[in-house]
C-alpha positions as CSV (number, residue, x, y, z in Angstrom):
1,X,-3.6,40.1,-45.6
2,X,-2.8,41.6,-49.1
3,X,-3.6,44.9,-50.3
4,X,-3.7,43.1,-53.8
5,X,-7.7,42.7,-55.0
6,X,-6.5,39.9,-57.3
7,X,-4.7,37.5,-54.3
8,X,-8.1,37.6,-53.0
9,X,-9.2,34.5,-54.4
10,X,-5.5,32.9,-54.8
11,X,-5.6,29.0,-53.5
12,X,-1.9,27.7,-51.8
13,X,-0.2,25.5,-53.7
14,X,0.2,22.1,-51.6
15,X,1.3,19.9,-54.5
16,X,5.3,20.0,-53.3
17,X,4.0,18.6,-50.2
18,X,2.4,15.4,-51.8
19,X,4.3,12.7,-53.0
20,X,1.7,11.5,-55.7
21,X,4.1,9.4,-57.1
22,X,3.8,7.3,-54.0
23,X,0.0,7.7,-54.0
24,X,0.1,6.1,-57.4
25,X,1.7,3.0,-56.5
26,X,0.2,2.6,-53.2
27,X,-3.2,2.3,-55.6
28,X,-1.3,0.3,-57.9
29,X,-1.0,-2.0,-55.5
30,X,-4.3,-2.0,-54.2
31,X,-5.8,-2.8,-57.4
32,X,-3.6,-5.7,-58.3
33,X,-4.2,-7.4,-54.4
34,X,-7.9,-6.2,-54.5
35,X,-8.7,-8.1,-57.2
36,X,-7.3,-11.4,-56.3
37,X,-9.8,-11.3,-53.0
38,X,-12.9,-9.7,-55.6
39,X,-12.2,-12.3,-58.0
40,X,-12.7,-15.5,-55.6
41,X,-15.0,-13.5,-53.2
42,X,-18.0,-15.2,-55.3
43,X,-16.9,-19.0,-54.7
44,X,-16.2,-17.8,-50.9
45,X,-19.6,-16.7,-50.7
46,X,-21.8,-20.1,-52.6
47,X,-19.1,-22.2,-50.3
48,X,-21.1,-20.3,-47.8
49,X,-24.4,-20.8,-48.7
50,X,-24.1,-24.4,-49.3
51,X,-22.1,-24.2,-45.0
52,X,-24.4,-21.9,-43.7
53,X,-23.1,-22.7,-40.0
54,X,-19.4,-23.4,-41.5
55,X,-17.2,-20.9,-38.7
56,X,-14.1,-21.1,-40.7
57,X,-15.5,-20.1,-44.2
58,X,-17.3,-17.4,-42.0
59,X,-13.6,-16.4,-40.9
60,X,-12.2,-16.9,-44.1
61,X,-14.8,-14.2,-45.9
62,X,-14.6,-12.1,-43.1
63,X,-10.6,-11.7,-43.6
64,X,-11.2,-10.6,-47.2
65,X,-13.8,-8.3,-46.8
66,X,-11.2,-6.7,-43.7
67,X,-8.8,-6.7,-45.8
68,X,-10.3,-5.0,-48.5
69,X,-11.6,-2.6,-46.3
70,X,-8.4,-2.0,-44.3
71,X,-6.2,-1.2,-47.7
72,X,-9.3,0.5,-49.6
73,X,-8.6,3.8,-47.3
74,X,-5.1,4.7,-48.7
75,X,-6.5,5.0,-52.0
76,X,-8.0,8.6,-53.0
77,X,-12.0,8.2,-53.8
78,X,-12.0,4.5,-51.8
79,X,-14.5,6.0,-49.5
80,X,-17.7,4.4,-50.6
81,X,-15.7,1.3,-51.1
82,X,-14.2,1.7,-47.8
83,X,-18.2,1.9,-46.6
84,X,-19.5,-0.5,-48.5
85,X,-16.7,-3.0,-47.3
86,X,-16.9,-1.6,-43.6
87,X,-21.3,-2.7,-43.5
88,X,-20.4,-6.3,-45.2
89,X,-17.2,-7.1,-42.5
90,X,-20.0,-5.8,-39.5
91,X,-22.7,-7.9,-40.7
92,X,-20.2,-10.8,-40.8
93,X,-19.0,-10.0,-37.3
94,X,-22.9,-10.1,-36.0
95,X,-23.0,-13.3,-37.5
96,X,-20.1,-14.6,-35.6
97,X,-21.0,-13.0,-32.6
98,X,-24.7,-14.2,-32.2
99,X,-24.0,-17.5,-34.0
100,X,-26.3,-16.5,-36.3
101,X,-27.2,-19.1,-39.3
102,X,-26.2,-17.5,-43.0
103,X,-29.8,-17.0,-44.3
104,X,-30.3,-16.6,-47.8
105,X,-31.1,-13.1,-47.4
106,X,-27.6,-12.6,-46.3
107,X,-26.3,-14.8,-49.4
108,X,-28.4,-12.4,-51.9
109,X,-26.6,-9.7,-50.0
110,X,-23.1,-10.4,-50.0
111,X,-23.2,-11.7,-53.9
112,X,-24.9,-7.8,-54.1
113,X,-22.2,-6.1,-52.7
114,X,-19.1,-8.5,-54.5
115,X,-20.2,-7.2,-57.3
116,X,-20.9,-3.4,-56.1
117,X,-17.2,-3.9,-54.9
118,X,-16.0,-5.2,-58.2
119,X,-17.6,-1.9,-59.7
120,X,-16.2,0.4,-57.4
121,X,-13.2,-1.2,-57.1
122,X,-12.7,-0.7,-61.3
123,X,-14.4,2.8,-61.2
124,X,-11.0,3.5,-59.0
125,X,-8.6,1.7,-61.0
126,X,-10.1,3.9,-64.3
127,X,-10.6,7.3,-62.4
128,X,-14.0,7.9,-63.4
129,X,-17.3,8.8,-61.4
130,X,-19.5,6.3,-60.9
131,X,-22.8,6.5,-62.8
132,X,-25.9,7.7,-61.2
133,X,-27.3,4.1,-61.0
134,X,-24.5,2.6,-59.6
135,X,-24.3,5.0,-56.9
136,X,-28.1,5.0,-55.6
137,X,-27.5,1.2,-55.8
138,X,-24.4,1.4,-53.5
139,X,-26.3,3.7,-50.9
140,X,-29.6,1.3,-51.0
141,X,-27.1,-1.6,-50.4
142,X,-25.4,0.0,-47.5
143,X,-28.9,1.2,-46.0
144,X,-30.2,-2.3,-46.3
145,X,-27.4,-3.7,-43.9
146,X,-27.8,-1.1,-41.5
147,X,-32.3,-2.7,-41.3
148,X,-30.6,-6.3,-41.5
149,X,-32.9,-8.3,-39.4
150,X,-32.5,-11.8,-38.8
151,X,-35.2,-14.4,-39.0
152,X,-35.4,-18.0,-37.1
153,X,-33.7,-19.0,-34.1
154,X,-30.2,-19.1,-33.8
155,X,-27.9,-22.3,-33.1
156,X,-26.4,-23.0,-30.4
157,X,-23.2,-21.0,-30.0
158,X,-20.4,-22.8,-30.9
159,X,-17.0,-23.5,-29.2
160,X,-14.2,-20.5,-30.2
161,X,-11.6,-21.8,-33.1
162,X,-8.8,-20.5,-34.2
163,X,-9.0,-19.0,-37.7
164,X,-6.8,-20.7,-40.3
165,X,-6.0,-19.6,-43.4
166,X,-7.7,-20.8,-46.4
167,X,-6.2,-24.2,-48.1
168,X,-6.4,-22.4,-51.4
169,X,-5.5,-18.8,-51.1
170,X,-1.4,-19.6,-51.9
171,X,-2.0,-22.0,-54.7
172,X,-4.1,-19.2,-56.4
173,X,-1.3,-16.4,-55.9
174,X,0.5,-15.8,-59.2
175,X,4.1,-14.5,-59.7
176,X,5.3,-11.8,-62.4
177,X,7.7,-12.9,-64.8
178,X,9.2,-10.4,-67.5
179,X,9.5,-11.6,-71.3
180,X,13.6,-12.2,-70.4
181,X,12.9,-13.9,-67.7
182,X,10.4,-16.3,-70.2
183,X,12.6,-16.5,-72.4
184,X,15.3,-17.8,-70.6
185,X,13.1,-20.2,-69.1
186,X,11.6,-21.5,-72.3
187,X,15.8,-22.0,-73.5
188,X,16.5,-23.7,-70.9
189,X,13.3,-26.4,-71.5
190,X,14.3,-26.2,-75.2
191,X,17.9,-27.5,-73.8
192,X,16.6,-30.2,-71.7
193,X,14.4,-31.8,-74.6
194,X,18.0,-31.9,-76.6
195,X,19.2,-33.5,-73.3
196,X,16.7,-36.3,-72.9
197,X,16.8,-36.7,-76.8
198,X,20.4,-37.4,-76.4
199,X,20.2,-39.8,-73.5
200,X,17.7,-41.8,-75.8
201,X,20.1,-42.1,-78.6
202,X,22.9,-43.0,-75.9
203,X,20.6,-45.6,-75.1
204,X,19.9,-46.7,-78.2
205,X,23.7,-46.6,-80.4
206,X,25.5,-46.9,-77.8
207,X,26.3,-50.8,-76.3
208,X,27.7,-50.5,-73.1
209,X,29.2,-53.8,-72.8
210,X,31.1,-53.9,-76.1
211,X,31.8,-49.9,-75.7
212,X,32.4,-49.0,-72.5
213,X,34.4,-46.3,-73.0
214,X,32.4,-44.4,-75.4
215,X,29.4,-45.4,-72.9
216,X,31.4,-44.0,-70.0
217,X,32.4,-40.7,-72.0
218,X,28.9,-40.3,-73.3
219,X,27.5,-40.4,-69.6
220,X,29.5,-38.0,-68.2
221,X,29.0,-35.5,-70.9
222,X,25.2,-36.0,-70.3
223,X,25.5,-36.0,-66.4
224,X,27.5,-32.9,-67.0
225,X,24.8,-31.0,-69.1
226,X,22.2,-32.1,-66.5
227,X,23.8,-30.4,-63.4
228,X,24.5,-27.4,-65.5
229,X,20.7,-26.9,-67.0
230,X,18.6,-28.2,-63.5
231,X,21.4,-25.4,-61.9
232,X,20.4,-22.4,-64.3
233,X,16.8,-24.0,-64.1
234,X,16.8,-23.6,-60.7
235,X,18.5,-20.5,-60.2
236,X,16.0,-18.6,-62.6
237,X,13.0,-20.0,-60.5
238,X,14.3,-18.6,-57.5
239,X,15.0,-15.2,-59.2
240,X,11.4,-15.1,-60.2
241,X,9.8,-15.7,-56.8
242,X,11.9,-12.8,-55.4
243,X,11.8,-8.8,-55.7
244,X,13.9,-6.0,-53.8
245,X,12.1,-6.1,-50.4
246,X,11.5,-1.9,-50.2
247,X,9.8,-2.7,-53.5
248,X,7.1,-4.5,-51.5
249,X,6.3,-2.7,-49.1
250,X,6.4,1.0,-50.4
251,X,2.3,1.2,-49.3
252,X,3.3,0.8,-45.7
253,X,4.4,5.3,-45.5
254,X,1.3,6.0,-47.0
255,X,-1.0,3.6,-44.6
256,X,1.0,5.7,-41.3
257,X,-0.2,8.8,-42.8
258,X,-3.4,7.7,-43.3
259,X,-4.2,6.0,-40.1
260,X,-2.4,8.6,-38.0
261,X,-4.4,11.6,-39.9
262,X,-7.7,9.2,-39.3
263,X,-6.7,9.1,-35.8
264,X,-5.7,12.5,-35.6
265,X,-2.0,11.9,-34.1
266,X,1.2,12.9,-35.7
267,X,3.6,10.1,-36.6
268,X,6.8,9.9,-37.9
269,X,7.3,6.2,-39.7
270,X,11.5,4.8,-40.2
271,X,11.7,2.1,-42.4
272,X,15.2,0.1,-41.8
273,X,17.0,-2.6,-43.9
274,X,15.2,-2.8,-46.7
275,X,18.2,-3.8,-48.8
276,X,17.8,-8.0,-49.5
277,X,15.4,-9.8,-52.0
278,X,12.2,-11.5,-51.2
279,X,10.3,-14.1,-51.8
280,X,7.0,-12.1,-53.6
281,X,4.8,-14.6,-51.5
282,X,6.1,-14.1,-48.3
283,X,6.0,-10.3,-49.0
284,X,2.5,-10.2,-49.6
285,X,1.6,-11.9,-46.3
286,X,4.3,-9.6,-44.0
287,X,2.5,-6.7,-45.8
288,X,-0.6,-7.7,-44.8
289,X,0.5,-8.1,-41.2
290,X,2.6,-4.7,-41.1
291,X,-1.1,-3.5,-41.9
292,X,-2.8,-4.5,-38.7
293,X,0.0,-3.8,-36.8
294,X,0.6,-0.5,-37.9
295,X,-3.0,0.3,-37.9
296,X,-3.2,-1.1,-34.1
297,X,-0.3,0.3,-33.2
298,X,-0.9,4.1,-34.3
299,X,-4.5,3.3,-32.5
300,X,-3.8,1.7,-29.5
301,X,-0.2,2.6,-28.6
302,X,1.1,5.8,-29.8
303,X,-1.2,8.6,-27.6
304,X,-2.1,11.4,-28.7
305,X,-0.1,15.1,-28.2
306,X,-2.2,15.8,-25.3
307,X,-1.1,12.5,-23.5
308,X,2.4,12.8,-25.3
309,X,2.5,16.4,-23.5
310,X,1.8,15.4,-20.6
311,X,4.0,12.0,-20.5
312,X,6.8,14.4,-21.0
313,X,7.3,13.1,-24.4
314,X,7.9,14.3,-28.1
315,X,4.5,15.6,-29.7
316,X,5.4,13.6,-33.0
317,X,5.1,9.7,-32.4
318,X,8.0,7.3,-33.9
319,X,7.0,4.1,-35.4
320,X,9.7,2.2,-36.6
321,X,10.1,-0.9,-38.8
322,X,13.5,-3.2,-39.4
323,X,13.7,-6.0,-41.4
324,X,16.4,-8.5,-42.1
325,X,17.6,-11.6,-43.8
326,X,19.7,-14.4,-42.5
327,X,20.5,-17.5,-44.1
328,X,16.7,-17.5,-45.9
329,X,14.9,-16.5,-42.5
330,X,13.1,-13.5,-42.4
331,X,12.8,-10.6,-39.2
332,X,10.4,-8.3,-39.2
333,X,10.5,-6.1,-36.0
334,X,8.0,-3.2,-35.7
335,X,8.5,-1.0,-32.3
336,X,6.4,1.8,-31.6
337,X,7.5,4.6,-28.4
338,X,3.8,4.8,-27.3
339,X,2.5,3.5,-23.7
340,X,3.2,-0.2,-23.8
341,X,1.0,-2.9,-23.8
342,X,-1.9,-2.5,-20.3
343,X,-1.5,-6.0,-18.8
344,X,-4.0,-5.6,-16.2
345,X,-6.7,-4.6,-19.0
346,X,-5.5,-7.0,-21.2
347,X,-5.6,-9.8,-18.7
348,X,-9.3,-9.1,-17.5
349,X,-11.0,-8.6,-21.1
350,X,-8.8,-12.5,-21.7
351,X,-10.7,-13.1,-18.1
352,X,-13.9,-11.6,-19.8
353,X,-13.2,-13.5,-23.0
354,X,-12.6,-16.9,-20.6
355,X,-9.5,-16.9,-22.2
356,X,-7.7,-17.1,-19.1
357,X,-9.1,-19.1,-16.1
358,X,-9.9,-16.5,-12.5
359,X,-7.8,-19.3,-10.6
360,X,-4.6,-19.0,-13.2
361,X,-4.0,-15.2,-12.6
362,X,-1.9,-15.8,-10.3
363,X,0.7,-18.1,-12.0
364,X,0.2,-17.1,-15.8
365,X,3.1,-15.2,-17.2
366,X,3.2,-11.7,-18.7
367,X,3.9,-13.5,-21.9
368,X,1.0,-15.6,-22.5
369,X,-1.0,-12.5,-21.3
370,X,0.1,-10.4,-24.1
371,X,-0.5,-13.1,-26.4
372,X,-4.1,-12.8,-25.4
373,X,-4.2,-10.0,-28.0
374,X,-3.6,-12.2,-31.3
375,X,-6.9,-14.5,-30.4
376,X,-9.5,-14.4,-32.7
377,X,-12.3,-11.7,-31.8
378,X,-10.3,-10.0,-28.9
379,X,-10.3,-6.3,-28.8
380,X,-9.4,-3.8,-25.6
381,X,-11.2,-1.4,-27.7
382,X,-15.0,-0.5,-26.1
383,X,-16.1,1.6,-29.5
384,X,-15.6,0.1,-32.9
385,X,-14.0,2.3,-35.3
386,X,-13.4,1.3,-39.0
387,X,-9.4,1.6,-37.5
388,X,-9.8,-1.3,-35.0
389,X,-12.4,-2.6,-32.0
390,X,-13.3,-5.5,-34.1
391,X,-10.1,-8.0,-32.8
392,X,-9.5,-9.4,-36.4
393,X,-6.3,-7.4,-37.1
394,X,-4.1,-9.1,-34.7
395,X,-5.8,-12.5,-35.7
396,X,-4.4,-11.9,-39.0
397,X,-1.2,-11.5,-38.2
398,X,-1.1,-14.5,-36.0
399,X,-2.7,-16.5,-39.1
400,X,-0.1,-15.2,-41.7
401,X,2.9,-16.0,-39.4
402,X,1.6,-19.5,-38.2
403,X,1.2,-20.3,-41.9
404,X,4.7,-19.9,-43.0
405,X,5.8,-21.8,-39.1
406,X,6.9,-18.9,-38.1
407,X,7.0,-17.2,-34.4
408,X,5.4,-14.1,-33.0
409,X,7.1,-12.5,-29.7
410,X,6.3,-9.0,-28.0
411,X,9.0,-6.7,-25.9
412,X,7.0,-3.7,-23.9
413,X,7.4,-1.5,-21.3
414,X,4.3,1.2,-19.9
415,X,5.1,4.2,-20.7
416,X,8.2,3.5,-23.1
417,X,6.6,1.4,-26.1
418,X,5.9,-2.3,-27.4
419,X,8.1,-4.2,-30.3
420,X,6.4,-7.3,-32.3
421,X,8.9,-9.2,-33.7
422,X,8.0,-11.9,-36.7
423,X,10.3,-14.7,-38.1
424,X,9.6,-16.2,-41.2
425,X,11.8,-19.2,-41.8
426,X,13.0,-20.1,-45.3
427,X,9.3,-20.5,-47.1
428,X,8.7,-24.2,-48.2
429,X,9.0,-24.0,-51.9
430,X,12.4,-23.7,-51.9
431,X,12.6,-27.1,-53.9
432,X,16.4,-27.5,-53.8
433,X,19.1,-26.5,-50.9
434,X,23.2,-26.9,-51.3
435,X,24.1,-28.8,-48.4
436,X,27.2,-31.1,-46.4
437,X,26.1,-34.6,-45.6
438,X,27.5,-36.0,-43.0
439,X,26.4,-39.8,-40.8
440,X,26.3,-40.4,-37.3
441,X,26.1,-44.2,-36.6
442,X,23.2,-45.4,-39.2
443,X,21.8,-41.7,-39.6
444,X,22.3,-39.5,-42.1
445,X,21.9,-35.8,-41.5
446,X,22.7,-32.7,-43.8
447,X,23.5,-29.3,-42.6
448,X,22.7,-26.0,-45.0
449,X,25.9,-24.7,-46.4
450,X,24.9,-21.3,-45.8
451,X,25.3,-21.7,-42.1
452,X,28.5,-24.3,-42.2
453,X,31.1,-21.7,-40.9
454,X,34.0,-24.3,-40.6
455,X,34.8,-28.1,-40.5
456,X,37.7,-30.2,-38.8
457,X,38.6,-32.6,-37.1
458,X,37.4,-33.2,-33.2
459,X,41.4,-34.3,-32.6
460,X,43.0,-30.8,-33.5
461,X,40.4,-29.5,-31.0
462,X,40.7,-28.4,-27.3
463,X,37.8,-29.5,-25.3
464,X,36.6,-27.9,-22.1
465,X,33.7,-29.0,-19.6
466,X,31.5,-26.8,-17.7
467,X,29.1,-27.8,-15.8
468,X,28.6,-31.2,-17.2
469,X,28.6,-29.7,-20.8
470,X,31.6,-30.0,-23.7
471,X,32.4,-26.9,-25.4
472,X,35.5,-26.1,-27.5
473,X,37.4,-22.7,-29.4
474,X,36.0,-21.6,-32.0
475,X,37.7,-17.9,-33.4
476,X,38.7,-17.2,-29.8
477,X,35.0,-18.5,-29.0
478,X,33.7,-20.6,-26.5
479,X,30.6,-23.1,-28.5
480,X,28.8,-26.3,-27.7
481,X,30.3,-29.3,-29.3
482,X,27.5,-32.3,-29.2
483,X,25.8,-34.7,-30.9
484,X,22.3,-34.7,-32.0
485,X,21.5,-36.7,-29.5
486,X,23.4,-34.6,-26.6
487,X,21.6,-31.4,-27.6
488,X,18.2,-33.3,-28.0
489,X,18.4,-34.4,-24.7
490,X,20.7,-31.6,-22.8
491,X,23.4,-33.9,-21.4
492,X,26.5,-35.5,-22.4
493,X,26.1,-39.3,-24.0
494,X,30.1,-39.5,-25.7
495,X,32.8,-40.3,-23.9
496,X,35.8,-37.9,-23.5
497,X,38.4,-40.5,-25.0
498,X,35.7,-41.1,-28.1
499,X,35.8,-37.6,-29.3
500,X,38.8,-37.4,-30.8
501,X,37.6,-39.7,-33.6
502,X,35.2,-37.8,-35.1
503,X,34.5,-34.3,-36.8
504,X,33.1,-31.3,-35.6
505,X,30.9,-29.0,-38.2
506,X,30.8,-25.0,-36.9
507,X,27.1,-23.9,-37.4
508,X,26.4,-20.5,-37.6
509,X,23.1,-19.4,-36.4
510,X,22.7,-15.5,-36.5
511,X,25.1,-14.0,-33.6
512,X,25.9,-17.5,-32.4
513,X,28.0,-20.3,-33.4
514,X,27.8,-24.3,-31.9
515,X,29.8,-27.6,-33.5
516,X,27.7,-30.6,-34.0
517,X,30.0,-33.4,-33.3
518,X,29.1,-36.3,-36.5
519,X,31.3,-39.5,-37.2
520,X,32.4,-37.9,-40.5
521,X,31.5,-35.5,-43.3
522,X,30.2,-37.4,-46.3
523,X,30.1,-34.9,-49.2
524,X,28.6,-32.1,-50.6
525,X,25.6,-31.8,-52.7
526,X,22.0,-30.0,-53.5
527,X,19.2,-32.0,-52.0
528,X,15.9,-31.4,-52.7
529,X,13.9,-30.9,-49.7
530,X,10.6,-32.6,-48.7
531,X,8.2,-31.7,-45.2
532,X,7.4,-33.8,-43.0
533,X,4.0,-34.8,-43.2
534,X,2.6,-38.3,-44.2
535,X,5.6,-40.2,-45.4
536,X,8.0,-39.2,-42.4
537,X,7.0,-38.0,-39.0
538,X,8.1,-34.5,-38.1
539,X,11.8,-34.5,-36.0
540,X,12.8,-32.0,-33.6
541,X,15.8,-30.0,-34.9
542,X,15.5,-30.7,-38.5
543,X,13.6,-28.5,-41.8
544,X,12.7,-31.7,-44.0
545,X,14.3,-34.3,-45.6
546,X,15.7,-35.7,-48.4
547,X,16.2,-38.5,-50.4
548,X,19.7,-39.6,-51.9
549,X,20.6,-41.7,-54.8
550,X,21.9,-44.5,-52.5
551,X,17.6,-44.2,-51.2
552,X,19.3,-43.4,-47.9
553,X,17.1,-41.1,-45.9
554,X,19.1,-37.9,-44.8
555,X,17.9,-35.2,-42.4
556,X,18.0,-31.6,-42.9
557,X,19.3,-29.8,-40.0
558,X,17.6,-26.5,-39.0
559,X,19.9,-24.1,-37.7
560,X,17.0,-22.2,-35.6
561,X,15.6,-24.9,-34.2
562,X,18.8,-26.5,-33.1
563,X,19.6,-22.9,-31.2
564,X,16.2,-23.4,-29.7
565,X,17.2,-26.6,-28.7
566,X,20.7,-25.8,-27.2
567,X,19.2,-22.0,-25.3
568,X,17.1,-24.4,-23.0
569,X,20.4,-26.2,-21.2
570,X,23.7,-24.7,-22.5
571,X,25.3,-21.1,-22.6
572,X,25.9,-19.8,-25.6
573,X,28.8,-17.2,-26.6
574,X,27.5,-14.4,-29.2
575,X,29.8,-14.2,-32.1
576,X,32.1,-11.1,-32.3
C-alpha cells in the first residue's frame, strides 16, 4: 500500500485493456440486425393471433425473440433487454412445450413487449437512460410473465416438426450500396435505354433484305454493346452482394468474451482465413450460426479450469474458427479442445426425446447420434440458463444451413474436443455463371469454368482399369474418367475401343480432380442459371439449368455433388 494520502482514493486505469472500438461495432451491428427482427416482430405476432395453434409461426417468433436475446448481451446496457427478451422466448417455449393455445392474453403481451423492445432497443442505439415510465413499465411487463397463467384446456399435443425458416425473412433483407456503387449502376441503365433505343431505330431504317450489310454491321455493333453492358451489369451486382468476410463477422471476439466471462471460463478465440469476399446474405446467416455454436460450445464443451486442471490440460480453453472459399462454396469449421461430444448421454435424452427407437441402439451409428443434438427442442442441459438448456441454438443452425442446401457434419473425440463443419454452396442468386458446354448423345450438360482444370482429347490419353473402374494421368495423377452415366450408376457402360473418340474435361473439386468423359465440347458461354423446382425435376449431380438460344436444355454440373457421387464406388487421388 502507499504511504501517499492522495493514492487513497486513486481508481486503475483499465481502458488499455478494452478495445472499445470493437464494442462499438459489435453494437453497430446489433442495432442494424435488431431492427430488421423488431420491425416485422408485429406482423409475426397478428399472423399469430389469427394461427393461434400454427407450430411453425410459433417457431418462427420464437427464433427472433432468441435471437434478439442471444446478441442483446454483447452490447453494454442490453440487460433489461436481454430480460425482457429472455421472459418472452420462455413464455414461447411453455407454449411449445404444453401445446398450449396462443390466448389473447398472450397476443396483448407479446405486442407489449415488441414495443418495450423497440424502446429499449433505441434507448441503446441513442445512449440515454430510459425514462422513469418506461422503466416501471418494463419491470411490470417482465413481472407479469413470470404470474402468466393459462386459461382453457389445452389441444392435443401435436406431432414434433422440424422448424423451417420463414418464406419471407430473405426477401425482406436489404443490401448496402454506396453513392458510386449507384451511380455506376444508374450509367449503366442510362446505357441500356441508348441500346434498346438503337435496336428500335435499327429496326426501323434499316431494311435488311435490300441492306444486308449495313443490317449485318449494325447487329454486331449492337450485339457487341449488349455483352459489354449485361457484363459490367452483372459484375457490379455481384460486387454489391459481397463484403470482406472478417468484416462480417468482427461481433464473433466479443460474443467468446462474453459468453466465456458469463460462464466463468477463460477462452482464447483464433479466427483463420478470413481473407475472401462474401455474399452479405450468406454472412448474416453463418453469423447467426457461429452464435449458437460458440455459445454451446464455450457451455457445453470447453470445461472449466478445475476440470481443465485435472484433465491435465491448459487452464485457458482454445476455440478456433477457419473459414474458406472454393469455387463459390463456402467452409466454415469451428473446433473447440473441450471434452467431446457424450454419446451415451446424448443417445438416451434422443431415447428420452423418442428420437431414437430402444430396439435401434444397437445398430444406429455414432453419426446420426450426434446429429440428435440439432433437433428442434433437444438440450443435454438439465438447468436452463439464458446461455443454453432451451435446444433452439443448434436448431438454428441446422435451419440456416438447410436453407442455403448446405451440409452439417461433426468430428469429436472425449476428452480431445468436437469440430462442426458447415458448407454453404454457391447461394442461389447468382443469376449468371461462365461455363463450357459440352453434349453427350441428345444431352447437353455445362461444367463451371472455375473448376475446368484442363480439356483434351480421350485419344492422347492413357487409360488404366482397376478394379472394374477407368482412370487415366492427370499431372502425374491417377482420376476417374466416366460418363455421367458411369458415375451415376458406379460401373463402367463405354467400351474400351469407344473411348478414344471422345473428350475428357478435368474437374477440379477442392483437393481432388476426376475427367468427365463427353462426346465433345461445344463452346463457351455465361448461362443464366435456373433451380430445379416446377418446370424441371431436380437431377442428381447437377446445380440448375439453363436455357440456350437454340431452346436446348443444358445441365449444370455440380462439382460437389459429382465428388459425392464418385466417393461412394471409386478411389480418388488428392491433388498435390
Amino acid at each position: 500500500m502507499s504511504d501517499d494520502p492522495n493514492d487513497v482514493n486513486e481508481i486503475p486505469d483499465f481502458s488499455g485493456l478494452i478495445d472499445f472500438e470493437q464494442i462499438e461495432e459489435v453494437a453497430r451491428v446489433f442495432f442494424e440486425e435488431s431492427k430488421e427482427i423488431l420491425d416485422g416482430l408485429d406482423s409475426l405476432i397478428m399472423r399469430l393471433e389469427e394461427s393461434p395453434n400454427d407450430v411453425e409461426q410459433i417457431n418462427v417468433l420464437f427464433r427472433k425473440v432468441h435471437t434478439i436475446k442471444g446478441s442483446v448481451g454483447s452490447v453494454p446496457g442490453g440487460q433489461l433487454l436481454a430480460s425482457l427478451s429472455h421472459e418472452f422466448e420462455a413464455l414461447l417455449n411453455r407454449i411449445k412445450r404444453e401445446s398450449q393455445t396462443v390466448t389473447k392474453e398472450c397476443i396483448d403481451l407479446f405486442l407489449l413487449s415488441s414495443r418495450l423492445m423497440k424502446q429499449l432497443a433505441e434507448a441503446l442505439r441513442e445512449k440515454r437512460e430510459m425514462y422513469p415510465e418506461e422503466l416501471s413499465e418494463v419491470i411490470e411487463t417482465i413481472t407479469r410473465y413470470n404470474g402468466f397463467e393459462f386459461s382453457g384446456v389445452a389441444p392435443r399435443k401435436a406431432k414434433r416438426a422440424v422448424a423451417k425458416p420463414a418464406a419471407s425473412s430473405g426477401d425482406e433483407d436489404g443490401v448496402w450500396m454506396s453513392n458510386k456503387q449507384l451511380n455506376e449502376m444508374l450509367r449503366l441503365s442510362g446505357e441500356l435505354l441508348v441500346l434498346k433505343n438503337f435496336f428500335s431505330m435499327m429496326n426501323q431504317t434499316v431494311n435488311f433484305r435490300s441492306q444486308p450489310e449495313l443490317f449485318e454491321r449494325r447487329q454486331s455493333d449492337f450485339s457487341q454493346n449488349l455483352n459489354k453492358i449485361t457484363d459490367q451489369f452483372q459484375s457490379h451486382l455481384q460486387v454489391i452482394r459481397k463484403e470482406k468476410a472478417e468484416d462480417s463477422f468482427q461481433s464473433i471476439p466479443v460474443l467468446v468474451r462474453q459468453t466465456a466471462t458469463e460462464l466463468n471460463k477463460t477462452v482464447q478465440l483464433q479466427m483463420v482465413g478470413l481473407d475472401f469476399l462474401i455474399d452479405k446474405s450468406l454472412a448474416k446467416d453463418i453469423s447467426e450460426s457461429l452464435v449458437h455454436l460458440v455459445r454451446n460450445s464455450i457451455d457445453h464443451g470447453i470445461e472449466d479450469q478445475f476440470e481443465r486442471a485435472v484433465a491435465g490440460k491448459d487452464s485457458i480453453g482454445q476455440l478456433t474458427i477457419e473459414m474458406s472459399e472454393k469455387n463459390g462454396t463456402v467452409y466454415v469449421v469451428m473446433k473447440d479442445d473441450g471434452k467431446g461430444l457424450d454419446r451415451e448421454r446424448i443417445l438416451q435424452r434422443a431415447i428420452t426425446n423418442e428420437l431414437v427407437k430402444p430396439e435401434d441402439v444397437a445398430t444406429i451409428s455414432d453419426e446420426e447420434i450426434y446429429k440428435c443434438i440439432f433437433e428442434p427442442g433437444f438440450s443435454t442441459k438439465e438447468k436452463i440458463t439464458t446461455v443454453s438448456g432451451r435446444g433452439v441454438g443448434m436448431d438454428v443452425v441446422s435451419t440456416l444451413v438447410e436453407k442455403y442446401g448446405g451440409r452439417i457434419s461433426i468430428s469429436t473425440q472425449m476428452g480431445v474436443g468436437t469440430a462442426f463443419t458447415l458448407v454453404y454452396p454457391a447461394v442461389s442468386h447468382i443469376l449468371v455463371e461462365s461455363a463450357m458446354v459440352a453434349s453427350w448423345n441428345s444431352f447437353q450438360v455445362a461444367v463451371p469454368l472455375t473448376s475446368v482444370a484442363h480439356i483434351t482429347s480421350c485419344s492422347s490419353l492413357q487409360l488404366n482399369y482397376v478394379e472394374h473402374f477407368r482412370y487415366c494421368q492427370f499431372h502425374n495423377q491417377t482420376v476417374p474418367l466416366m460418363t455421367y452415366q458411369e458415375m451415376r450408376e458406379g460401373k463402367m457402360l463405354l467400351q474400351e475401343s469407344e473411348v478414344a473418340n471422345h473428350t475428357a474435361i478435368f474437374i477440379r473439386i477442392k483437393d481432388s480432380v476426376v475427367a468427365l468423359l463427353v462426346d465433345r465440347v461445344e463452346a463457351q458461354t455465361d448461362l443464366v442459371v435456373k433451380g430445379f423446382g416446377g418446370i424441371i425435376k431436380a437431377q442428381k449431380g447437377f446445380k440448375g439449368f439453363s436455357i440456350l438460344a437454340d431452346e436446348k436444355i443444358t445441365y449444370i454440373v455440380d462439382p460437389e455433388q459429382i465428388l459425392a457421387m464418385l466417393s461412394q464406388s471409386v478411389t480418388l487421388e488428392v491433388a498435390a
